[in-house]
C-alpha positions as a LaTeX table, in Angstrom:
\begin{tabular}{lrrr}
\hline
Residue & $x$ (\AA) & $y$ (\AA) & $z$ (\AA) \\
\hline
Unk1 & 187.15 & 65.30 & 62.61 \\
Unk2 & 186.32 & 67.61 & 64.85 \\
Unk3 & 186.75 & 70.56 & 63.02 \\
Unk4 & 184.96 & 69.27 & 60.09 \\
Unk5 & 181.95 & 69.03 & 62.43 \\
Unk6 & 182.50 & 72.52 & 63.11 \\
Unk7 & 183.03 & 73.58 & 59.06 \\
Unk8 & 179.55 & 71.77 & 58.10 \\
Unk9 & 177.93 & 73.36 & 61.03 \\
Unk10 & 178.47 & 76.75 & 59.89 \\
Unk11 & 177.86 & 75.76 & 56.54 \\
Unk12 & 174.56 & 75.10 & 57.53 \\
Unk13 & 173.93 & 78.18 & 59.92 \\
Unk14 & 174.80 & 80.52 & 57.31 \\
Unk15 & 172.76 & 79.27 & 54.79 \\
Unk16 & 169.64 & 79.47 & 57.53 \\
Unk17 & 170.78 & 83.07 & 57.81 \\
Unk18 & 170.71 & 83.55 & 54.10 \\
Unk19 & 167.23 & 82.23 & 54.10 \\
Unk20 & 165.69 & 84.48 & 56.89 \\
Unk21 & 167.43 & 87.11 & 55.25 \\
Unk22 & 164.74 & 86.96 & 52.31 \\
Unk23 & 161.52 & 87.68 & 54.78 \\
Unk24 & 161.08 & 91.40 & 55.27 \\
Unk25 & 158.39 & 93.58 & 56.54 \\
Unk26 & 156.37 & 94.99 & 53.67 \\
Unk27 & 153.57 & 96.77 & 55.36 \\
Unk28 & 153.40 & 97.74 & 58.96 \\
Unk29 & 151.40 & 100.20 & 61.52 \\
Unk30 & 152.69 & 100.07 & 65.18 \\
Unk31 & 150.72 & 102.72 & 66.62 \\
Unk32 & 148.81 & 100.48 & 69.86 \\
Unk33 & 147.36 & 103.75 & 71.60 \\
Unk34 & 143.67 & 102.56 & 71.17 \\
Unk35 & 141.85 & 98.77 & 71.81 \\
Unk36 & 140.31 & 98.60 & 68.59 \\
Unk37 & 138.17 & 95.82 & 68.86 \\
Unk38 & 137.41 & 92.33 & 70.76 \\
Unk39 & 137.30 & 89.09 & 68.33 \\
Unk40 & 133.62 & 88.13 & 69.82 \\
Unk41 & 132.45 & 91.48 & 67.68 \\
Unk42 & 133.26 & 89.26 & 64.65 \\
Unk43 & 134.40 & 89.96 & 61.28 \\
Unk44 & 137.71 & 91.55 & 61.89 \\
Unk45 & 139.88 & 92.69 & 59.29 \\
Unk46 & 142.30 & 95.22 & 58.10 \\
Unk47 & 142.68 & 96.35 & 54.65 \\
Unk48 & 146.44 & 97.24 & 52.77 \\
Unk49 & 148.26 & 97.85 & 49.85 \\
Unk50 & 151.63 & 96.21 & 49.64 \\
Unk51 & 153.98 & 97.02 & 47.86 \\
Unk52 & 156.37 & 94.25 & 47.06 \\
Unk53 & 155.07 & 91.54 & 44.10 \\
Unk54 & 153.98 & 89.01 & 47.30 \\
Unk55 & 153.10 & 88.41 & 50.41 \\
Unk56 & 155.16 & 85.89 & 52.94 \\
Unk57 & 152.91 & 86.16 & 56.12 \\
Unk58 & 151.07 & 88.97 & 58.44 \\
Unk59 & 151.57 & 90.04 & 62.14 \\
Unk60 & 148.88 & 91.67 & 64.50 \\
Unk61 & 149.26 & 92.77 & 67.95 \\
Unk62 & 147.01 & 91.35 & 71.10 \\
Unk63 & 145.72 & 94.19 & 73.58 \\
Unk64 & 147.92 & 93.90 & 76.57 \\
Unk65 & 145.47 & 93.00 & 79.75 \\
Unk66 & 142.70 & 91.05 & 77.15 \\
Unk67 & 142.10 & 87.74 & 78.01 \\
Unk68 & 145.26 & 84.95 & 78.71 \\
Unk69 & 146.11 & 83.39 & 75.32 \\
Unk70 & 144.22 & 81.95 & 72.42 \\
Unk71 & 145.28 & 80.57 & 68.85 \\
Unk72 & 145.08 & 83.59 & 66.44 \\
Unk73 & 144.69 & 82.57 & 62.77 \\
Unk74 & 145.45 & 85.81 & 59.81 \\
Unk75 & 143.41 & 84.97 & 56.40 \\
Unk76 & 144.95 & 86.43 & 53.17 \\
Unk77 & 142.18 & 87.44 & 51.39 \\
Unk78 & 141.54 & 89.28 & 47.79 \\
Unk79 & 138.26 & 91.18 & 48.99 \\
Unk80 & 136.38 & 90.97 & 52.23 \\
Unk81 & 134.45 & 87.87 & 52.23 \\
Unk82 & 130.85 & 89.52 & 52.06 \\
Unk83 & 132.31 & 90.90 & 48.80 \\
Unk84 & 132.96 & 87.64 & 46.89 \\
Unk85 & 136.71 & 87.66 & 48.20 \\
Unk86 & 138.96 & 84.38 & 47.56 \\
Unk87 & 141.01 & 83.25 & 50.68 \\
Unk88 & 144.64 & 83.28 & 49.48 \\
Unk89 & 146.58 & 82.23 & 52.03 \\
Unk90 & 146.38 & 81.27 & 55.71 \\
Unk91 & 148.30 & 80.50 & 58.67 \\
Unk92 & 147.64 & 80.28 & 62.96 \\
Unk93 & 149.83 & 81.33 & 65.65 \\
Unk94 & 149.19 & 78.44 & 68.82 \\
Unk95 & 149.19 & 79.92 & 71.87 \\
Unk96 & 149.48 & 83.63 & 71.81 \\
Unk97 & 149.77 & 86.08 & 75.01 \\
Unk98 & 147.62 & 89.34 & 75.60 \\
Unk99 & 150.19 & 92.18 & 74.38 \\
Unk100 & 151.99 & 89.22 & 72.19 \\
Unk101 & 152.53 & 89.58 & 68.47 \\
Unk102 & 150.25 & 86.79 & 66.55 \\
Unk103 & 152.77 & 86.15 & 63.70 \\
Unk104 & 152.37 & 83.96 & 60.88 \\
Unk105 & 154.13 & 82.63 & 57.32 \\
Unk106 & 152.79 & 81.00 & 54.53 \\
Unk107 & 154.56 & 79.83 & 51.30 \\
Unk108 & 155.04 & 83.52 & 49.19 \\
Unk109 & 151.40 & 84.46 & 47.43 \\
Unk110 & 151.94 & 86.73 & 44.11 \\
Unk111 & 150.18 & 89.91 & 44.67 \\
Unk112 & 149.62 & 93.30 & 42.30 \\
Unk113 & 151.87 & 95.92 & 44.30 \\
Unk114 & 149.38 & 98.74 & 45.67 \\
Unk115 & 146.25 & 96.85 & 45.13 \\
Unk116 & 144.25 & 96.37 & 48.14 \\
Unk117 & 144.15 & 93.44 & 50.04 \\
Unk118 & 142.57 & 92.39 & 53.09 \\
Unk119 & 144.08 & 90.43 & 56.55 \\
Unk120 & 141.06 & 88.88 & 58.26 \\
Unk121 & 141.46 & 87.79 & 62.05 \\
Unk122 & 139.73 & 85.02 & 63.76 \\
Unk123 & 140.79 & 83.15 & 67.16 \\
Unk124 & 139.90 & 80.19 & 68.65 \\
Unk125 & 138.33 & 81.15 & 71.49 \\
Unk126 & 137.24 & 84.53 & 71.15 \\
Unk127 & 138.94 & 86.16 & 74.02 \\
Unk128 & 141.46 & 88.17 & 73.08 \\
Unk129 & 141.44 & 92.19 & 71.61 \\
Unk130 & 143.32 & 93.52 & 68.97 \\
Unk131 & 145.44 & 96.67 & 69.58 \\
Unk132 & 144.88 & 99.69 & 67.06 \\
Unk133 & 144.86 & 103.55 & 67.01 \\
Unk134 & 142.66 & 105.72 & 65.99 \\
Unk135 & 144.40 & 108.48 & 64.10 \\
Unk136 & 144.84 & 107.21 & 60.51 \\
Unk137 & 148.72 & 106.35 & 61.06 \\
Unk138 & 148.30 & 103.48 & 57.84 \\
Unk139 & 146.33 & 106.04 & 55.04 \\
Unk140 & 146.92 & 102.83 & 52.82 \\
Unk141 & 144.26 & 101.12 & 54.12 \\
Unk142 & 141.29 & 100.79 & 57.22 \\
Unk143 & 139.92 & 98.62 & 59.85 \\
Unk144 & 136.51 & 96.40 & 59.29 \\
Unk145 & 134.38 & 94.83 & 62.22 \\
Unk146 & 131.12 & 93.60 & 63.44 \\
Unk147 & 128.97 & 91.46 & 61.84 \\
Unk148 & 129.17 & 92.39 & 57.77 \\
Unk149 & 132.63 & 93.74 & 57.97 \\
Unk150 & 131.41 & 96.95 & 58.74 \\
Unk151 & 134.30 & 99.82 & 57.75 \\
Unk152 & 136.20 & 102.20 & 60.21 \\
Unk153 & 138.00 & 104.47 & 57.77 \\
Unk154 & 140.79 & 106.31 & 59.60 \\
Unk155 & 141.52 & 103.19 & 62.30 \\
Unk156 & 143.96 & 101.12 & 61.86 \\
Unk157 & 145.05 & 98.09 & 63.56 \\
Unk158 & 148.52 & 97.27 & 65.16 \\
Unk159 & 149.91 & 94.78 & 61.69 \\
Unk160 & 152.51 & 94.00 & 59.62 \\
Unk161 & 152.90 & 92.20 & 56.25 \\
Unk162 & 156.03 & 90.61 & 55.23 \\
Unk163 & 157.65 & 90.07 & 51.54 \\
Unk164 & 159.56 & 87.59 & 50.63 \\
Unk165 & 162.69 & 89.94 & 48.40 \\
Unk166 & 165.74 & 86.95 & 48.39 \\
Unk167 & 164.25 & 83.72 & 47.61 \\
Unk168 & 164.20 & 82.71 & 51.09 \\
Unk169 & 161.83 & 80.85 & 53.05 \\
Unk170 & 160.17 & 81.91 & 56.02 \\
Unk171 & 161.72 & 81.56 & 59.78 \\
Unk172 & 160.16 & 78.43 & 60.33 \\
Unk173 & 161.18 & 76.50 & 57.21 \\
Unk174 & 164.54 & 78.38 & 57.99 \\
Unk175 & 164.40 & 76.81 & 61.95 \\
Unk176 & 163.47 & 73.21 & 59.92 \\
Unk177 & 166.89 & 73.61 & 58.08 \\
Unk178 & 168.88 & 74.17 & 60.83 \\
Unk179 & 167.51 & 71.15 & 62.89 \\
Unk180 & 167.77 & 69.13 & 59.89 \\
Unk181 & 171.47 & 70.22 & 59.65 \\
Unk182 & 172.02 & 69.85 & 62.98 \\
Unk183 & 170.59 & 66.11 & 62.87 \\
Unk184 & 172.79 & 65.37 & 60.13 \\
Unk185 & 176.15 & 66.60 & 61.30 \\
Unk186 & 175.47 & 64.25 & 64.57 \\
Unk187 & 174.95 & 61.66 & 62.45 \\
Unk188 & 177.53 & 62.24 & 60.40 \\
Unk189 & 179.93 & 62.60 & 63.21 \\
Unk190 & 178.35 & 59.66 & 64.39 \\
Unk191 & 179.57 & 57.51 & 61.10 \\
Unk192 & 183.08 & 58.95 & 61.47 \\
Unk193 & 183.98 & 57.85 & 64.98 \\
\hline
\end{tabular}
């Protein structure tokens, strides 16, 4: 019995493995050299082409040293808002740490590869930053903030996109199977003793 416990556990593990395996970064500029802007300016967003078929979720980096923690929330969005754009997707990251990562997933949205798209950023509590640079290290798309969505072409904040490539789900649907798995081999082994 025991090692039948032990079989259907790994079982399980690998196919959460196989599943985070089809999440990959798409798009990504991790140059932090410059605090590009404050969320109180309003109106944050970063445009990008990707170049995979969808999109699986978006990443931005806090400034380190900018506020405590606040819930970050990353809008998938067809054109800037003020431009009669069509929120695709959406997802918030609870609790995130100046100098943290605010990372999030959504179910995989089709997309036309190297069309521009736009991640907007809003928070909670407006009291975090948003790291960035200043040198035009992503030519593939720009920063827009202040009230209007006003454009910064050549700044670019610190983001990532991610693709989904294998048919996999996203980490968190990924951590769901696992726990799932792990409920049912207790309860299985349960049963058997």
């Amino acid at each position: 019995m025991h090692r039948f416990t032990l079989l259907v556990l790994a079982f399980i593990l690998s196919l959460a493995g196989i599943a985070q395996a089809g999440v990959v970064v798409d798009q990504e500029q991790l140059d932090n050299s410059a605090y590009m802007a404050w969320f109180p300016q309003t109106d944050l967003a970063q445009s990008f082409q990707q170049a995979n078929s969808n999109i699986a979720g978006a990443a931005i980096q806090l400034e380190a040293g900018v506020g405590t923690s606040d819930d970050i929330t990353i809008s998938l969005w067809n054109a800037l808002p003020n431009a009669g754009g069509t929120m695709m997707a959406t997802g918030t990251d609870d609790g995130v740490a100046a100098g943290q990562w605010a990372e999030v997933y959504w179910s995989p949205v089709s997309v036309v590869p190297d069309t521009t798209y736009y991640l907007v950023f809003t928070s909670a509590n407006n009291t975090m930053g948003i790291a960035g640079s200043v040198t035009n290290p992503y030519p593939r798309g720009e920063v827009y903030a202040n009230a209007g969505y006003e454009p910064f072409p050549g700044y670019d904040y610190t983001f990532e996109t991610y693709a989904n490539v294998g048919g996999g789900v996203p980490e968190p649907a990924s951590l769901s199977l696992v726990a799932g798995g792990l409920a049912a081999v207790l309860l299985l082994r349960r049963r058997l003793a």
